[in-house]
N, C-alpha and C positions, 0 to 999 in steps of 0.2 A: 905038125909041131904041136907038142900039148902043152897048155895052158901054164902056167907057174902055180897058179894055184887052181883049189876045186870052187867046183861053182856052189859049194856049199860056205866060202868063206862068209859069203856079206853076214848069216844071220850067225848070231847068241848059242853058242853052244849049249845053253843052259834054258833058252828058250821053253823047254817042255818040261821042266822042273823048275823048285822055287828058288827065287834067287836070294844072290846074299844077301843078309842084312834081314830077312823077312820073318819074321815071327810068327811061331807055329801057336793056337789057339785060335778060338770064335774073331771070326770077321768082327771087325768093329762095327756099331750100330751108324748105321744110316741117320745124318741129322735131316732133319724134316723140314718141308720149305719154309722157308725167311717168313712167310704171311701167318703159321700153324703157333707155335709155341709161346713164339717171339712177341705176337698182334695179344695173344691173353694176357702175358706178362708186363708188357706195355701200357694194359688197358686198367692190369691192376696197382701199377708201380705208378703210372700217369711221364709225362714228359721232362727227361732231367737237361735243365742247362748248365755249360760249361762257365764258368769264373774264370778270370783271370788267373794265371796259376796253375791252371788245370783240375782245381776245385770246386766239385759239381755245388753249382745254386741251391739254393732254398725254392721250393714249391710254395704259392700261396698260401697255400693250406697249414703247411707247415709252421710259418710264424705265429708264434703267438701274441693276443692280443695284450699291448701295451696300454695299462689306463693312463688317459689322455690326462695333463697338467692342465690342472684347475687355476684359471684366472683370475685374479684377487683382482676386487674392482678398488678404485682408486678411494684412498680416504677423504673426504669431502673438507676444503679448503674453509674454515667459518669465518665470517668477515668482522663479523664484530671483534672476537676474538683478538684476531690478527690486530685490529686498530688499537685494540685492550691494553694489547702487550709494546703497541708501539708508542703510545701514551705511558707506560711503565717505563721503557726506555728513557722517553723525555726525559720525564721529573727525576727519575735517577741522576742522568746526566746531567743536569743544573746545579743539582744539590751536590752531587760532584764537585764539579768547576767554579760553584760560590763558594765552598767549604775551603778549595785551596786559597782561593781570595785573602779569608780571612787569616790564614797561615802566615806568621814572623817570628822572627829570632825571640824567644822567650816570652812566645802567645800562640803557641799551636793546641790549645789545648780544645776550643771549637772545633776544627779542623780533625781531631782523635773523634770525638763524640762522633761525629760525619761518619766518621771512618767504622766507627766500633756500630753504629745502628745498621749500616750495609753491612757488615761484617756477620751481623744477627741473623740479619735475614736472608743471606746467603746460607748458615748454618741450618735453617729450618727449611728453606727451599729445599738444599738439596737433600739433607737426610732425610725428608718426608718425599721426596721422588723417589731415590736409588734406595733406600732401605734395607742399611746392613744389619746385617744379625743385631749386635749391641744396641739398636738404636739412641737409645739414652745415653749408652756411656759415650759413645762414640761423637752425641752432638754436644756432653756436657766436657767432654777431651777437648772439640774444637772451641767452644768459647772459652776456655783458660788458655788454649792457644792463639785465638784473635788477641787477648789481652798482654800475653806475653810479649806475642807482635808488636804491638802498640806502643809498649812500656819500652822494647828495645829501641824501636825505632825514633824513638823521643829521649832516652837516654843514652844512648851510645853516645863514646866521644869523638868517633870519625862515623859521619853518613856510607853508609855501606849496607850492602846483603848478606856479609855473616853472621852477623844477631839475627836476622832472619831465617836464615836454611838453618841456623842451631835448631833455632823454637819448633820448627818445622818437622825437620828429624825426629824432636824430641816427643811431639804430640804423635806422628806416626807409631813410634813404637808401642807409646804408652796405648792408644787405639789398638794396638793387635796384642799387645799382653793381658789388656782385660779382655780381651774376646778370646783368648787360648784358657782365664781361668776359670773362665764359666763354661762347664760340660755342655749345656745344650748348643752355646754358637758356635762351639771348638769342629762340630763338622763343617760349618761353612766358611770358614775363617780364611781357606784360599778364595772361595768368591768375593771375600769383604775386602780383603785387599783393596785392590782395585779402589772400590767406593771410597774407602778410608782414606786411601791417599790422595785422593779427588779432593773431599772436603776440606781435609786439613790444609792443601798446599794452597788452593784456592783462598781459603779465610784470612792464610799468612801472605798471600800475595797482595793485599789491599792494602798491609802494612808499607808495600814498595811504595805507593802514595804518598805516606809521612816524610821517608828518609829521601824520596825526591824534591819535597817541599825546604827540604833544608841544602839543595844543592844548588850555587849560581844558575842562574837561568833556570831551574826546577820547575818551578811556580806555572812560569807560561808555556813550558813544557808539557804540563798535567794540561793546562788551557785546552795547549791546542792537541795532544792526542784525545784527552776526554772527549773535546766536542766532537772532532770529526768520529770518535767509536760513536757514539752516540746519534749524530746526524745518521751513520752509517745503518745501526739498528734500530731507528726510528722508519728510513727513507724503503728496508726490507720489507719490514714487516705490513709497510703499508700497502706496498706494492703488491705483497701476495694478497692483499685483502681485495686490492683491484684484478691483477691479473697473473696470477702463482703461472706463470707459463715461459718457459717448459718446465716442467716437473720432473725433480730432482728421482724420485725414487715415487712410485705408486701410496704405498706405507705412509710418507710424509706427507705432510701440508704445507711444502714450500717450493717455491720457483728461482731458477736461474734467475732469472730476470732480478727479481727482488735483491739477492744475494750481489751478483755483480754491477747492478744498479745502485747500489746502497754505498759496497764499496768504494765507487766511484763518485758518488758524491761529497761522502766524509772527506774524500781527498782535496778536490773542490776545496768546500768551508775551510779545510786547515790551510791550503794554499791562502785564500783571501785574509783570514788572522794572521798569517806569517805576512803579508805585506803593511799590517798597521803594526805590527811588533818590532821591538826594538833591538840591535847587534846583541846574539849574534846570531837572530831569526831573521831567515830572509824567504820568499816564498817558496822556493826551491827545498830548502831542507825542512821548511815547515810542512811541504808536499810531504817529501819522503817520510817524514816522523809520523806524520799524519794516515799517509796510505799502510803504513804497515800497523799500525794501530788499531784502522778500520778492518784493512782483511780481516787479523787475530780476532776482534772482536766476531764480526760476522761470522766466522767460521766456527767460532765457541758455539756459538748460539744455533748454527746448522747443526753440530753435532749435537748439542742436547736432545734436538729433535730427532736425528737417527738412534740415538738412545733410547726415548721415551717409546719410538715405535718398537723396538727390539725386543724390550720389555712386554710392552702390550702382544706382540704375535709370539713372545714366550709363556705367555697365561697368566700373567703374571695381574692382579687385578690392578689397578687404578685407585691414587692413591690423592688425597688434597688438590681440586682442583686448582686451585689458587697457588698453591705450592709447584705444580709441576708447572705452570706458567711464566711463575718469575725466576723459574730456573735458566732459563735462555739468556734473557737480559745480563742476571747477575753473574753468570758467569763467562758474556761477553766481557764485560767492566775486570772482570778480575783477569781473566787474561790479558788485555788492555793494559792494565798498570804494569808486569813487570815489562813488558813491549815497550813503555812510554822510557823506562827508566835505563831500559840498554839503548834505545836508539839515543835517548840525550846524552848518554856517556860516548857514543859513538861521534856524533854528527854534532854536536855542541859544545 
């Protein structure tokens, strides 16, 4: 019996010809072993790693060098200085709190004089610090604005701060229309902003001192925030002259310690005043009158500092020693008074 099929089935009928699919021209080249081509190209491409992502690395070589950030060493804390300015503090804050002393219904007129000599030398502080274009005009704007201050705040016929923010507005402007009608300050006129409105609001803030002196309970109100801003930026300044630590900013010459040491003391003294003072000061709200007075102040006078350095690492040269110094004090006190005068309307 024969087979079903031949014994030629098993192979390829096509076995000795090319098969489908196969493509006539030159054999493909021979790739060469994995050590030959691959080992030079390796040796001259160097080793790539994978990233995350499937994003080959950077080789050492590759990165470029970053110049490394230069270390500002720290500004050197001077202790005389420090005690300079907290002896400035003092006697400001005296001359202060005896001026309202002498403050009564139809005799405040020491208590202006008080008020207009600080008012002065707030004006020259700070325009001989920040140094706006106008300089002259701008510090002879703020004294007809300390005096308009003064004048409202002793003539108006209800005690209030809209004779005040009028006078205030009104010097602001007048400050940047003569700076817009002089060609040379009209390019820096948006820097002076700034400055201009510092000085002026500042000068007309000391006037908030008068029209609180004409408020019931006013008087020992002034008492007791004055002292405690005062204790306040007395107790800093000395501290950074003993131990500025930790330091606030490399640039500056002041200390935590100082800062929230000071504050904490001002609160203190105005606590201990508020218990020999009469309804409707009691130690409690003479604390709180007191504590926010002192921060305001304290932190005026931290900023001046971050200011004057700003200045200084902008190239800016250095200007009245004397002047950039009582700029701190004065306008701790001048932030202080309207502080004194919203929290008595508040808590009083």
């Amino acid at each position: 019996m024969s087979p079903s099929t031949s014994p030629d089935a098993g192979r390829d009928s096509w076995s000795d010809g090319p098969r489908p699919g196969a493509t006539y021209g030159p054999p493909p080249e021979q790739r060469s072993a994995p050590g030959a081509d691959d080992g030079e190209r390796r040796e001259r491409r160097g080793p790539r790693r994978i990233r995350r992502g499937g994003e080959p690395a950077r080789r050492p070589d590759d990165v470029t060098d970053e110049p490394e950030e230069e270390e500002i060493p720290p500004v050197e804390v001077r202790r005389p200085l420090s005690l300079a300015v907290a002896g400035f503090s003092v006697l400001l804050g005296i001359g202060l709190v005896l001026g309202a002393q002498t403050s009564g219904p139809g005799h405040r007129l020491p208590f202006v004089i008080i008020i207009l000599g600080v008012q002065l030398l707030f004006v020259l502080a700070w325009t001989m610090a920040m140094r706006p274009p106008a300089l002259l005009l701008v510090a002879l704007i703020s004294v007809v604005a300390a005096v308009a201050a003064d004048v409202a705040a002793v003539q108006s016929d209800v005690a209030g701060l809209a004779p005040l923010g009028y006078v205030a507005a009104g010097g602001f402007l007048l400050g940047v229309l003569g700076q817009l009608v002089r060609r040379v300050d009209r390019v820096r006129v948006t820097d002076s902003l700034g400055s201009t409105l510092l000085i002026v609001v500042g000068v007309v803030a000391f006037g908030t001192l008068i029209v609180l002196s004409r408020v019931p309970a006013g008087t020992q109100a002034i008492t007791v925030c004055l002292t405690a801003s005062g204790v306040a930026l007395t107790v800093a300044r000395a501290v950074d002259a003993v131990a500025p630590w930790p330091r606030l900013a490399p640039q500056v010459p002041r200390g935590a310690a100082g800062v929230v040491g000071g504050a904490m003391v001002g609160t203190l003294v105005s606590a201990v005043l508020g218990s020999y003072l009469v309804a409707p000061f009691t130690p409690t709200k003479a604390a709180i009158i007191g504590l926010v007075a002192a921060v305001a102040a304290v932190l005026a006078d931290l900023a001046v500092g971050y200011a004057e350095a700003g200045r200084l690492m902008a190239g800016e040269a250095p200007t009245m020693w004397i002047a950039r110094h009582m700029q701190g004090p004065l306008g701790g006190f001048a932030l202080a008074a309207p502080a004194a005068y919203a929290m008595c309307m508040l808590f009083l």
